[in-house]
N, C-alpha and C positions, 0 to 999 in steps of 0.2 A: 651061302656064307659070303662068299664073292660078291653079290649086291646087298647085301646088307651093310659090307666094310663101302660102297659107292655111295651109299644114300649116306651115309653116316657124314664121309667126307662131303656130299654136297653143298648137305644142310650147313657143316660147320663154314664153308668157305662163301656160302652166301650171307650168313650170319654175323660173320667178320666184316665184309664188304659192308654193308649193311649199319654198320656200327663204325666205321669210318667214315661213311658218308654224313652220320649223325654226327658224330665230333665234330668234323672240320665243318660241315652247317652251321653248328654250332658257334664255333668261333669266330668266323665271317661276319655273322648277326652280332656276337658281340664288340666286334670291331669297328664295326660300320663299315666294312666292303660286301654287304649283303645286301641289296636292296629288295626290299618289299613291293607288293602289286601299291599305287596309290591310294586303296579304298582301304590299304593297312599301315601307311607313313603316318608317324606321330604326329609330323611339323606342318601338315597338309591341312586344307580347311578342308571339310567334313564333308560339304556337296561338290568338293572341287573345281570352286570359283578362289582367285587370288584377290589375296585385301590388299587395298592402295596405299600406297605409303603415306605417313604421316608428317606435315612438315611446323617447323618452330617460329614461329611467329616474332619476327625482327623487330629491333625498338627504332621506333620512329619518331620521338621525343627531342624535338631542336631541329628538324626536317622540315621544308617547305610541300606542300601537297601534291606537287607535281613528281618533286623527288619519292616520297613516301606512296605514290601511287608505282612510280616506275620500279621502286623495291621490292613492292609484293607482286607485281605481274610476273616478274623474271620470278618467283615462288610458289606461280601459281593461285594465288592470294589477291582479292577485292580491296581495295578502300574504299571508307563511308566517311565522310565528314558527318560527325555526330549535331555539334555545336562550333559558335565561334562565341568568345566572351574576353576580356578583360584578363590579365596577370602580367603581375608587376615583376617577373624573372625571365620573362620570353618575350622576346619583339616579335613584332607585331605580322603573322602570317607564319608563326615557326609554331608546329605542332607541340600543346602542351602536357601532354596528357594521351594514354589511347588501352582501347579494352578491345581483347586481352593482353595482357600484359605480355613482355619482353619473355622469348622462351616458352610461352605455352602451345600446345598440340592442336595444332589443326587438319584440317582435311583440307585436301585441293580443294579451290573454289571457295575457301572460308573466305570470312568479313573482317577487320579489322576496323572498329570505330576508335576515331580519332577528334579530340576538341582543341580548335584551332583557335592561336590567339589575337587579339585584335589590339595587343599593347596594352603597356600600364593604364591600369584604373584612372580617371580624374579624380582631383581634389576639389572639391569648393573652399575659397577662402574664406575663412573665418572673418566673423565682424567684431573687431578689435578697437574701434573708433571711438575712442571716451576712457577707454581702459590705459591702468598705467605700464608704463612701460613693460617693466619686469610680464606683468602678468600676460601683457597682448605677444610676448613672447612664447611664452608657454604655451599659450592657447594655438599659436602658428604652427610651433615643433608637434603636439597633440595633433594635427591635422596632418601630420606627414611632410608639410612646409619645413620650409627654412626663412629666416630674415636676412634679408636683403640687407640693400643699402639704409641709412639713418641719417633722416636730416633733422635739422630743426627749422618749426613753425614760429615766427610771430603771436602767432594767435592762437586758440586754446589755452585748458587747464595744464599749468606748467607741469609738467610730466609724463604728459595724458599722450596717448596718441589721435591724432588730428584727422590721419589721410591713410590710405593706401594704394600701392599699385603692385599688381591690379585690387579691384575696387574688391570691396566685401560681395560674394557669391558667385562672384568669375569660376568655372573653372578649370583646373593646370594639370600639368603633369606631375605625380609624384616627386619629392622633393624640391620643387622648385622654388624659385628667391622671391618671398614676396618684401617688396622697399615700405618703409613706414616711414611719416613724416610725425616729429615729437613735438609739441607745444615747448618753447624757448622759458625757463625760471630766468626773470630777470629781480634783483631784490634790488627796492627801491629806495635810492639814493637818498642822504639824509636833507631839506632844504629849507628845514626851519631858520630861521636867522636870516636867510637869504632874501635879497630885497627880490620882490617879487620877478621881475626880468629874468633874473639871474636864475632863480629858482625855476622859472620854465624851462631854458634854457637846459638847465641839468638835465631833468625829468626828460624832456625831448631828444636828446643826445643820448639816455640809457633806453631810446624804445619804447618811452612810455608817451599818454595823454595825458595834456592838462587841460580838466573841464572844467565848468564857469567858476569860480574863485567866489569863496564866500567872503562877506566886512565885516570887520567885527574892531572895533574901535579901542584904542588900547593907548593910554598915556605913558607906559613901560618901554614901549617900542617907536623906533622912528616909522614915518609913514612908508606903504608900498612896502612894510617887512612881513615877511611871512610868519605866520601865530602859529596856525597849526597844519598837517598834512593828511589825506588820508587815501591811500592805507600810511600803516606808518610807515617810518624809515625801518629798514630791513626784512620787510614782508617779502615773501617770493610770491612774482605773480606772472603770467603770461603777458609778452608781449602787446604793446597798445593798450592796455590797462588804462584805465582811467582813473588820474589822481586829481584829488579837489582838494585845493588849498585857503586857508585862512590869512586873510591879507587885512591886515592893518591901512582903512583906508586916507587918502588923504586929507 
């Protein structure tokens, strides 16, 4: 009877023991003051090699190459000069553009291609030479130009543009000044009635030519007066123009 009440207690007090060391296991493990062998860690890689860290790839957009190299070395990180080209928002040697972009995941030793700029695009000047004004303007501004200075020509069709600098097919940098030179409207003086003298005279004095003078005989008028003109009085015409007059000879 005597060992029977000893085994009874044994059992019960290794059973207890037993059942406390399950609980508080238990709770350890849910706590996370338990640690595990590492072939049972959740957060562990599988054959027990560690993965390298990932790093964010800097924007180097308005950076010169030397700069934008010296950024990713200290990251661990290559530069590639992909391209150089043309754009008119970056001067010339400042990175305009680069893949992959700003913030994406690399791995050490990654590439960053970068297209560097070689400055605004050229214009070629438009050929406006013979066009009237209004219009050689438009055609300037549609080319990304601007108009310059505005002279006036002598010579040309009165309105027309004559010249330019720089010339038709040069070319400039985005918006740059191109000067136009405009054929001068002179409207020709009236100089009928005028004895001939005098009547050159005028004509010569407003900028224009008098070429050979026709006869024409006329009992109305005193001699050496002027009959007729041409062009007529008030015609607009370019500079140096040639007017031929009708003269009443002696």
């Amino acid at each position: 009877m005597s060992n029977s009440v000893s085994s009874i207690f044994a059992v019960s007090f290794f059973t207890a023991i037993l059942t406390s060391a399950l609980v508080t296991g238990g709770m350890l493990y849910f706590t996370g003051n338990l640690k595990l062998p590492d072939d049972q860690s959740q957060t562990a890689d599988k054959e027990g090699v560690q993965k390298p860290d990932t790093i964010e790839a800097p924007s180097l957009v308005g950076l010169t190459t030397p700069v934008a190299a010296d950024v990713l070395q200290a990251r661990s990180l290559r530069l590639v000069v992909q391209e150089e080209r043309p754009d008119n928002t970056m001067a010339a040697g400042k990175i305009c553009s680069q893949d992959p972009l700003p913030n994406s995941v690399l791995m050490p030793g990654g590439e960053v291609a970068v297209v560097v700029s070689t400055g605004p695009a050229e214009a070629p000047v438009p050929n406006v030479v013979g066009k009237p004004m209004e219009e050689a303007k438009k055609l300037i501004a549609d080319a990304g130009l601007k108009v310059g200075n505005i002279t006036e020509s002598e010579t040309g069709d009165p309105g027309t543009v004559v010249s330019t600098s720089p010339e038709a097919g040069a070319t400039v940098e985005p918006n740059a000044a191109v000067d136009i030179a405009v054929a001068k409207g002179i409207t020709v003086p009236k100089v009928v009635g005028f004895y001939f003298g005098r009547g050159k005279k005028e004509l010569k004095d407003a900028g224009l030519k008098v070429g050979k003078p026709k006869w024409r005989y006329s009992d109305n008028f005193d001699v050496n007066i002027i009959l007729e003109q041409a062009p007529e009085a008030g015609t607009i015409v370019a500079g140096n123009t040639e007017i031929i007059l009708t003269v009443n000879p002696d």
